[in-house]
C-alpha positions as CSV (number, residue, x, y, z in Angstrom):
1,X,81.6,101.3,80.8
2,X,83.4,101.3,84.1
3,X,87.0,102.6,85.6
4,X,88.9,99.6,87.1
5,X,91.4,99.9,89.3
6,X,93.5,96.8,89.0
7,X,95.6,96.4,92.3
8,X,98.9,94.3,92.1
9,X,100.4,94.0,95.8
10,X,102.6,92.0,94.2
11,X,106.8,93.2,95.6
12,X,108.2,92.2,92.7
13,X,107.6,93.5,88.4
14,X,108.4,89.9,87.4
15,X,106.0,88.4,89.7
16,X,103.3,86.1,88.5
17,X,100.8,88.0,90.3
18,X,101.5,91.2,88.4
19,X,102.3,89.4,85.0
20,X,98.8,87.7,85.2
21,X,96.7,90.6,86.4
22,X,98.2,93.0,83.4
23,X,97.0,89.8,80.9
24,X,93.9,90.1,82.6
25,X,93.1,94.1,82.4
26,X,93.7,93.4,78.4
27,X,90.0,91.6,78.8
28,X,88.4,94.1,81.0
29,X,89.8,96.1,78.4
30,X,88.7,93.9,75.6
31,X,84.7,94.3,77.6
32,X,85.0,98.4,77.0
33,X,86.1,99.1,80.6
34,X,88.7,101.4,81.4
35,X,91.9,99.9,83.2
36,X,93.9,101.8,85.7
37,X,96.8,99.5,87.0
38,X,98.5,100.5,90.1
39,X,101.6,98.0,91.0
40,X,101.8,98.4,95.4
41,X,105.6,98.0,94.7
42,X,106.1,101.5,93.1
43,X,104.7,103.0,95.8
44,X,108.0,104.7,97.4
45,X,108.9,102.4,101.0
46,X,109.0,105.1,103.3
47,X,105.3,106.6,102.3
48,X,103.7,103.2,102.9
49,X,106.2,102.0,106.1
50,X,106.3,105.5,107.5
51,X,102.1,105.5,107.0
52,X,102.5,108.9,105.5
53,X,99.3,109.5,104.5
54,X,100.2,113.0,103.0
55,X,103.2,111.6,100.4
56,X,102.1,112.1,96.9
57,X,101.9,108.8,96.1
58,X,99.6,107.6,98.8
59,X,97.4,110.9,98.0
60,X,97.2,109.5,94.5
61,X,96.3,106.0,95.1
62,X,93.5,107.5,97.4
63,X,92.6,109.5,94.2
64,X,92.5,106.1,92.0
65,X,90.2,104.5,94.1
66,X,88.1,106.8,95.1
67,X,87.5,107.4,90.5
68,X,87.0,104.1,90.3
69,X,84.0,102.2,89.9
70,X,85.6,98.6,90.4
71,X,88.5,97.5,91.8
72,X,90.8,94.2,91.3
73,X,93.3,93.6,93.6
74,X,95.9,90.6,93.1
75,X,98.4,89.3,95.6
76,X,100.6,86.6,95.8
77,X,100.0,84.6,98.7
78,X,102.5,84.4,101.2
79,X,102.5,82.3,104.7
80,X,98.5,81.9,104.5
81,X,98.3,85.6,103.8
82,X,98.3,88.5,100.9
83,X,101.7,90.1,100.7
84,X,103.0,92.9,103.4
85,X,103.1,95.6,100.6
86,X,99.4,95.1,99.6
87,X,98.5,95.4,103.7
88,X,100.6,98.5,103.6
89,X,98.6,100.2,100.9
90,X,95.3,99.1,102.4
91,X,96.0,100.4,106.1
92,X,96.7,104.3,104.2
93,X,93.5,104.3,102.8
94,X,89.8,105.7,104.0
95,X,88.1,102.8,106.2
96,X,85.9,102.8,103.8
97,X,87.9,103.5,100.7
98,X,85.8,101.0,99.2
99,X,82.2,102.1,99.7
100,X,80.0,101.3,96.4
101,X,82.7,99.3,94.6
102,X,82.7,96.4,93.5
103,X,85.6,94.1,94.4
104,X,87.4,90.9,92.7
105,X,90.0,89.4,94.5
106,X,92.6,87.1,93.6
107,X,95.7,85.7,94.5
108,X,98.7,83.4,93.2
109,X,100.5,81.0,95.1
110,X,102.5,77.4,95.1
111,X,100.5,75.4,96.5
112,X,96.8,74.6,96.8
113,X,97.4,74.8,100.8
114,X,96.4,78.8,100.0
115,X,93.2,78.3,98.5
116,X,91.8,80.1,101.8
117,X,93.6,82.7,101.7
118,X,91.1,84.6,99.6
119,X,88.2,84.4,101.9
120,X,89.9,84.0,104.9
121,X,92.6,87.1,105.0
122,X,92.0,88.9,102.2
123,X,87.6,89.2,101.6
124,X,87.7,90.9,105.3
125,X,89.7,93.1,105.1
126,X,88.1,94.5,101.8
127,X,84.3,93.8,103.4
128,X,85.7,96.2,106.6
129,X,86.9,99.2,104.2
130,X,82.9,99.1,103.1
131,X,82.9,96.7,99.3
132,X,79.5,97.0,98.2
133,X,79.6,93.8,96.4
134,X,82.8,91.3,97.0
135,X,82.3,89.0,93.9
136,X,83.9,85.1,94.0
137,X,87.3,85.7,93.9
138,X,90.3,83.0,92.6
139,X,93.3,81.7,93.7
140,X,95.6,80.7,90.4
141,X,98.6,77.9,91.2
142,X,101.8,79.1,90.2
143,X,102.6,76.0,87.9
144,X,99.4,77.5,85.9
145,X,101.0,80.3,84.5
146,X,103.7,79.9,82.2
147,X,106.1,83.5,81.3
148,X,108.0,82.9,78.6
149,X,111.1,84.7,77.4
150,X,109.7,87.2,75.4
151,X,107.2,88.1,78.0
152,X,104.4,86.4,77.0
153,X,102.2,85.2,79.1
154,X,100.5,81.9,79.3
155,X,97.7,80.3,81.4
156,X,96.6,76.7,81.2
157,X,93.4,76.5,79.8
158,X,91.6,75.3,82.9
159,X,92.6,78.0,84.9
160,X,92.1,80.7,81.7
161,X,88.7,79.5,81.3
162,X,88.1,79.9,85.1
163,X,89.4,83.2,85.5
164,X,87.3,84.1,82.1
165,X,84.1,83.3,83.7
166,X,85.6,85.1,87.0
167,X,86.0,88.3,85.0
168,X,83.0,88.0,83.4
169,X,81.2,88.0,86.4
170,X,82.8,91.0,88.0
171,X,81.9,93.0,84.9
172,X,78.6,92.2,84.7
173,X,78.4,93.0,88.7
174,X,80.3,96.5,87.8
175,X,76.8,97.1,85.7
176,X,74.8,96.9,88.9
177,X,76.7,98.2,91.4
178,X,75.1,101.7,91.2
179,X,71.8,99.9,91.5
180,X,73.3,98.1,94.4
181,X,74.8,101.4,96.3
182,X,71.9,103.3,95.7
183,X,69.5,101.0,97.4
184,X,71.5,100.5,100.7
């Protein structure tokens, strides 16, 4: 199947955002696709605020999604916007760093106020660096995901079955995205 890249601009390890996006590589996993996580927030501050485009880690995360087929990338969503880190990462890669991928984006946030924030800050920006297919991305309400001591992660089961069908969609659009690069 396909490489994913699954992008977690998320500043924090205990974040939602990241917590929710590894539970969802487990079923891209679960569909036969390989997973590639890359968490923004281990990216060292002074490649990505110094825009050193030659620091290791910047060369490698050019590396990652260049390999990869499909790429998720999840942010939590703060004032109206994705998160400074993820913006960061984007503005150090290729303009069009994204040319024949296909792209699911989603976002976490605390109030339904943020909704837009997907299509209205974030789907730009990833159009701009040249996504050859931007599927319907989703926007997941904090109270909707539950960590529990141990780890665990929990979803409700509105917004499980929402991002199920989500996923589903981006990997059957990972399927056809040759098809869809070839013929532009």
């Amino acid at each position: 199947m396909a490489t994913v890249l699954s992008v977690s601009g998320s500043p924090s390890a205990s974040s939602r955002t990241n917590r929710l996006l590894r539970h969802l590589d487990q079923r891209l996993i679960a569909q036969g696709h390989q997973v590639i996580p890359l968490d923004v927030r281990t990216v060292p501050a002074e490649a990505l605020l110094g825009a050193d485009f030659r620091h290791p880690a910047i060369v490698e995360a050019t590396e990652l999604v260049a390999r990869a087929d499909g790429v998720v990338v999840g942010t939590p969503v703060y004032k109206a916007s994705y998160s400074g880190v993820l913006k960061a990462l984007l503005d150090l890669l290729p303009q069009y760093a994204l040319t024949g991928k296909t792209v699911l984006p989603l976002a976490t946030g605390g109030s339904t106020a943020h909704v837009l924030a997907i299509d209205y800050a974030l789907r730009p920006v990833l159009s701009s660096m040249g996504a050859a297919h931007i599927v319907q991305g989703w926007f997941t309400l904090d109270k909707d995901i539950t960590v529990h001591e141990d780890g665990a992660l929990t979803v409700s089961p509105a917004t499980g079955e929402a991002l199920g069908q989500v996923l589903d969609q981006f990997s059957a659009a990972l399927g056809r995205t040759p098809l869809l690069a070839a013929a532009s």
